[in-house]
N, C-alpha and C positions, 0 to 999 in steps of 0.2 A: 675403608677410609680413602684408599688410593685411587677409589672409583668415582669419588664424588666430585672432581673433575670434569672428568668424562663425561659424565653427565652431564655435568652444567654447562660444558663445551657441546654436547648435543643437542641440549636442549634450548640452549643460543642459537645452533644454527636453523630450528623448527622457528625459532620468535624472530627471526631477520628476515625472513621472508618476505619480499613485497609483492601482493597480490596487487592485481588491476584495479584504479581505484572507483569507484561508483560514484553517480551523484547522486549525492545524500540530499542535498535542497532538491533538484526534480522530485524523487522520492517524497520524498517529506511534506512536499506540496503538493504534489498531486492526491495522497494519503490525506491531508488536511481538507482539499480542497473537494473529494468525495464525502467526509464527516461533514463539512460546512454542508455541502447540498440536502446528506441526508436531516441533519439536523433543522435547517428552514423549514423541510417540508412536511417531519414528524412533529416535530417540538411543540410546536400549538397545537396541537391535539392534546384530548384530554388524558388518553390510556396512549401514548404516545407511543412506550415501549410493547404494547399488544397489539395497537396496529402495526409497527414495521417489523416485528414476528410474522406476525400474519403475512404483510406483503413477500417478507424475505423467504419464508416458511424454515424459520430456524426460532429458539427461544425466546424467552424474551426476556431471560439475562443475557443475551449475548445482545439484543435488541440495547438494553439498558449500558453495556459495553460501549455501542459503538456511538448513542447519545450522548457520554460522556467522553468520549475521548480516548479511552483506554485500548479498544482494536478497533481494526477496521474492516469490512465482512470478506469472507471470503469468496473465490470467485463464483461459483451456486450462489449464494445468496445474493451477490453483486447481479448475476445474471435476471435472478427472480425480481430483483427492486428495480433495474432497469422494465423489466417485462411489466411493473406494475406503475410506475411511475416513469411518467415523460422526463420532468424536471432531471431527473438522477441520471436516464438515459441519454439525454442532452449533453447534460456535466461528462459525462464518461467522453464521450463522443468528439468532446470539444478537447477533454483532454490527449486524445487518440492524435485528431488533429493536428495537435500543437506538439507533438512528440512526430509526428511523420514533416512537418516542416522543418522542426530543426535536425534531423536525423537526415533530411536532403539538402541543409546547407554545409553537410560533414561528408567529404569525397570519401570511399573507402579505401587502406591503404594501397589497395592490391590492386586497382582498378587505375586504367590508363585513360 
């Protein structure tokens, strides 16, 4: 009984932790904005989720995954749909871009 305290005094100080924070909209848009591209350029097709298996060379529930929404490919498969499609390689590229400009309007601490 005398412990449970303790614990919850430990276990308070594991949940105050502030970790570095992320940006969740970059993330989140750059993630959307790879699904937009691949979606455009599957989705009017007819076996939509069996061509971008094929292209990704991954299944084609995980095909059917990332048409809907639910993930996004990983980085194999991201490489192989680049390799197979301009459109998707374009999008990445641009995204690449747009993350190396604003990553050089941000000085580093350390640097004079």
């Amino acid at each position: 009984m005398g412990n449970d305290r303790r614990d919850q005094r430990s276990f308070q100080r594991f949940t105050d932790r502030k970790f570095p924070e992320m940006s969740a909209v970059a993330i989140s848009s750059a993630r959307d904005r790879l699904l937009d591209a691949i979606k455009r350029e599957f989705m009017p097709l007819r076996f939509a989720s069996e061509m971008l298996a094929r292209a990704s060379e991954k299944t084609p529930r995980a095909a059917q995954n990332w048409l809907s929404g639910k993930n996004a490919p990983d980085a194999e498969a991201l490489i192989n749909l680049m390799a197979s499609c301009n459109s998707i390689a374009d999008e990445v590229n641009a995204l690449v871009a747009e993350r190396k400009a604003a990553r050089e309007r941000l000085q580093c601490p350390g640097s004079d």
